[in-house]
N, C-alpha and C positions, 0 to 999 in steps of 0.2 A: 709689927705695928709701925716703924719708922720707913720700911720700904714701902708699905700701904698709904702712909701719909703725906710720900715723896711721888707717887704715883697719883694721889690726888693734887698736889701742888703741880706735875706735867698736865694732868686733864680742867685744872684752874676750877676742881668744887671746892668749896670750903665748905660747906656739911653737907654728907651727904644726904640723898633726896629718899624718902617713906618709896619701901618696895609697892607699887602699884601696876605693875602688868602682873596675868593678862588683863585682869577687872578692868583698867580703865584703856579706854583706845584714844589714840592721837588722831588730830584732824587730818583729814585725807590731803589736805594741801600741803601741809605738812611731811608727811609720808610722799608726795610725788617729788615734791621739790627734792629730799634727800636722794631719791629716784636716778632726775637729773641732776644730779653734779656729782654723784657718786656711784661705785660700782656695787656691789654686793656685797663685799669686802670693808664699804665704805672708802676706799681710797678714790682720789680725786680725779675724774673723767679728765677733765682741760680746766689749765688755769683762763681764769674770769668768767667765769660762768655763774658767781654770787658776789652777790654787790656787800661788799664789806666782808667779814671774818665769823659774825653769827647774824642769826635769822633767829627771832622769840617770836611765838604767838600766844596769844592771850584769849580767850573764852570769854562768851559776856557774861556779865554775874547778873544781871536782871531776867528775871523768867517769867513776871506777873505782868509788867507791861509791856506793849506789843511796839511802843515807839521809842522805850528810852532802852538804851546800851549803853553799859558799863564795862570796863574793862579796866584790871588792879596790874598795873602794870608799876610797881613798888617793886619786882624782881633787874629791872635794872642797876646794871652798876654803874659807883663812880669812877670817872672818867670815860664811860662806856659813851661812842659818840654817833648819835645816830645819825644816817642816810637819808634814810623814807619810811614813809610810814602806812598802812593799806590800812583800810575799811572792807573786810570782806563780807558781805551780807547776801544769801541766798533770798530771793524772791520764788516767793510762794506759788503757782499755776492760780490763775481765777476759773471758778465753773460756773457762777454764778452769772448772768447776760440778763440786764435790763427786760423791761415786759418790752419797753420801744425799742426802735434800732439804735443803736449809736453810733453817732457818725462818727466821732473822735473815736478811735482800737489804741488810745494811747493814754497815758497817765504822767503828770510830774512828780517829781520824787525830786525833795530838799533835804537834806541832810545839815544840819547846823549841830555847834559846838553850846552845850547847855554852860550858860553862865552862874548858875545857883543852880541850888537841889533840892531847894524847901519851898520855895514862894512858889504859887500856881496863878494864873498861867507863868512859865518859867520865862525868866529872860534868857534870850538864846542867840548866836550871833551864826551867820547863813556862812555856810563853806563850799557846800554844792550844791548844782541843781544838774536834772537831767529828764529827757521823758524815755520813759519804758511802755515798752509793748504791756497792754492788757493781761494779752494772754499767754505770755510765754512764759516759759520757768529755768530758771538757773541763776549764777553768782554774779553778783554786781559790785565790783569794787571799785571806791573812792581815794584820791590820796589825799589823808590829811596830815602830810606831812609836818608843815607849819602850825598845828594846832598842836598835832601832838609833842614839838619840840619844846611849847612852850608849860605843856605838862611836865615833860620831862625837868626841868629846868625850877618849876614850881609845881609841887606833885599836889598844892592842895587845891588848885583849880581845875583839878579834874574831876567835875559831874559827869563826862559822860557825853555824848550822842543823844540826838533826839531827830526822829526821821518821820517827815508827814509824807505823804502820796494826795493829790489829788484830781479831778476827771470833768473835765467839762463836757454833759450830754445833754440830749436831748430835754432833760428831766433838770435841770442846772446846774452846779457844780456841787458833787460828789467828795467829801472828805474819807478819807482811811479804805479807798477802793481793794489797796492792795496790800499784801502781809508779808512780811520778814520771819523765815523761818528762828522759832527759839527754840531752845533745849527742850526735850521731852520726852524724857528716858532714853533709851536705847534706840530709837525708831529714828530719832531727829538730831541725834548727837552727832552725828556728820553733817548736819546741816546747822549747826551753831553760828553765831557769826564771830568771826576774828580780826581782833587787831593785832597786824602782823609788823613789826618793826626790825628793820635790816642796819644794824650797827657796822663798828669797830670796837674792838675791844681796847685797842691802844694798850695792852700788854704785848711787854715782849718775850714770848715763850721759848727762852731759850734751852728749856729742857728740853732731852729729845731720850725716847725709849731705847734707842740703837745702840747699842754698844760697840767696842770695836774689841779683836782681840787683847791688844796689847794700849796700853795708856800711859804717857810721860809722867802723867801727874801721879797715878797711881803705883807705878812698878817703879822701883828704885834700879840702878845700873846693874845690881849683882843680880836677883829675880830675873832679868831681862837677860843678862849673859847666861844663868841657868835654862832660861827656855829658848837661846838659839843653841846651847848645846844639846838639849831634848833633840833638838829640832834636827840639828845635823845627824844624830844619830839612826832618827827617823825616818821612814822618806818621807822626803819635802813634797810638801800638799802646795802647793802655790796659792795665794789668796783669790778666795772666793767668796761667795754669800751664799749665807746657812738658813733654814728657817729657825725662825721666834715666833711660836703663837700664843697670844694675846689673847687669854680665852678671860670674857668677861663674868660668863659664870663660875668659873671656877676661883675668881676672888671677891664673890659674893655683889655684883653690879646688875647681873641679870634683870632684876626687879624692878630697876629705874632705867636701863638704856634699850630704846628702842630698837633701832639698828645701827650698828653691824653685832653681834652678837660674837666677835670675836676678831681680830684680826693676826696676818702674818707681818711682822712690822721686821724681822730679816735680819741676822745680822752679820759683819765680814769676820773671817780667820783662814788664816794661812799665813804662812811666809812671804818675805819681799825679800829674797837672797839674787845676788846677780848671777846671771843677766834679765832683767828685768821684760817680760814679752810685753807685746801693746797690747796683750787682754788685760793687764795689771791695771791698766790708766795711771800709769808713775807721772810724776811730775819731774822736771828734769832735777829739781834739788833731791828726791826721794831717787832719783836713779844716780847721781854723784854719791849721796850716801851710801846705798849699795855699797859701791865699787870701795868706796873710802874704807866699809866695814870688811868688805870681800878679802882685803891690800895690809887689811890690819894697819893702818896708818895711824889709826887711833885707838888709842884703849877707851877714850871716853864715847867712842861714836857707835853707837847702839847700829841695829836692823831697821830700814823703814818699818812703819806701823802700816797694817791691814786695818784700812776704816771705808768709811762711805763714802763713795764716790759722789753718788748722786741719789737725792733724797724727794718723798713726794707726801705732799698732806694726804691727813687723814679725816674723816666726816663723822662724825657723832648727832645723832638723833635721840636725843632723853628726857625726860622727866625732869623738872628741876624741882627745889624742895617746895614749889607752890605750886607744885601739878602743871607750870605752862611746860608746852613741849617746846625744847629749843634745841637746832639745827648750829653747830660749831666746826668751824673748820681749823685742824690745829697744824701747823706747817712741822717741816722736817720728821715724821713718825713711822716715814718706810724707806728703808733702805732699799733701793732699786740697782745700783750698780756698788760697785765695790771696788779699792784701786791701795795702791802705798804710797803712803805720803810721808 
């Protein structure tokens, strides 16, 4: 229970999230974006390739009306500080064409920040505008950066979005020409619209999965003189990097993490006895001490330690406990090179 609990303090849940795969599927933007910046594995393609440290998106929670969007974005944390913020909204195909011709093939679309929730018509303050094609179909994103900061900041002035279309024809102008895809069971649920918010988490995650063979803090000098004498006895294995696989099913997370469904997060053992090869990556203090331990010059001066040389984030796609999917990038959780230090 205490290493489960230390495991979730490195992955920064603090409860964890209701198993919901496969039943419920994450947005496909969602799903690409982890795509791009991560590899299969989840570890990280090239640094800056996501603006901040996590990516949340939010689902609209209004399904009856066709103009207002809602989004409960109360899963933000404190001090969590956001970057930018998107408006993702799929447009609907029109098939419908006036009995006359129209000269206008194009439509405005306003997007404003609703200032109440109860009074009709709503006081509303304008954030975009833009014209769209009629008759084309696919995602139209807006940034409302600054509207949503100041949600964030005051979560109870969030009504919500409220989004008109209209069409100057032949016929005169045309209110609600055009439709934003809503939720609608399974058929439409990739065409939902989201509000996608790209942070910092401003923690410092200095836990890291990697272990190394040997640890100052942990081995006291007699344990550590016990296993260079193992060690001598033995043949001496030189340090290297081991696998560590990080299977999420098998400590029961499968249910809420989307991908990677497991990682190899690596870790070093071997000896640091001199002479030191440059496959080791010694440091010159870590090759002194060698020679120091080699010379017996000290009783107190241990073997360099076999740890990480060089380390690279890890990407997580999941479930969090209010169903949004959120995209995290957690640094230092693969050991990639290995060295004595």
């Amino acid at each position: 229970a205490a290493a489960l609990q230390r495991l979730r303090e490195v992955f920064d849940i603090e409860e964890l999230p209701p198993d919901v795969l496969p039943r419920k599927k994450p947005p496909q933007f969602m799903v690409d974006l982890f795509n791009k910046v991560a590899d299969a594995n989840g570890i990280t393609r090239a640094p800056g390739l996501l603006q901040g440290d996590v990516v949340r998106s939010f689902e609209d929670r209004v399904h009856a009306d066709h103009h207002h969007f809602y989004f409960d974005i109360s899963a933000m944390e404190k001090g969590e500080q956001m970057l930018k913020a998107e408006l993702r909204v799929f447009k609907v195909k029109r098939t419908r064409r006036s009995r006359r011709s129209e000269v206008q093939h194009f439509c405005k679309v306003e997007v404003y920040e609703l200032l109440e929730s109860e009074n009709k018509p709503q006081k509303k303050h304008l954030i975009a505008s833009r014209l769209l094609s009629l008759y084309a179909e696919g995602w139209e994103v807006f940034n409302v950066t600054q509207t949503v900061s100041k949600w964030v900041g005051n979560r109870s002035s969030n009504h919500g979005f409220w989004i008109t279309t209209t069409h100057v024809s032949n016929n005169g102008m045309e209110h609600s020409v055009v439709t934003f895809a809503k939720s609608q069971g399974a058929l439409q649920e990739s065409r939902n619209a989201l509000l996608v918010l790209f942070t910092n988490s401003n923690k410092r995650r200095s836990h890291s999965l990697v272990p190394s063979a040997t640890s100052d803090a942990s081995m006291s000098r007699r344990p550590r003189d016990a296993a260079a004498a193992a060690a001598a006895r033995s043949p001496v294995t030189a340090c290297h990097r081991r696998e560590l696989y990080v299977d999420f099913h098998a400590i029961g997370w499968s249910g809420w993490i989307i991908y990677p469904s497991g990682y190899n997060a690596f870790y070093c053992r071997g000896s640091c006895i001199f002479p030191l090869g440059e496959g080791l990556n010694a440091t010159n203090h870590a090759t002194v001490q060698s020679i120091v331990y080699t010379l017996k010059l000290s009783q107190d001066v241990s073997m360099p330690c076999c740890v990480p040389h060089e380390l690279k984030s890890l990407n997580l796609l999941y479930f969090d406990d209010k169903q949004n999917v959120v995209l995290k990038n957690y640094k230092d959780m693969v050991a990639t090179r290995c060295g004595c230090r």
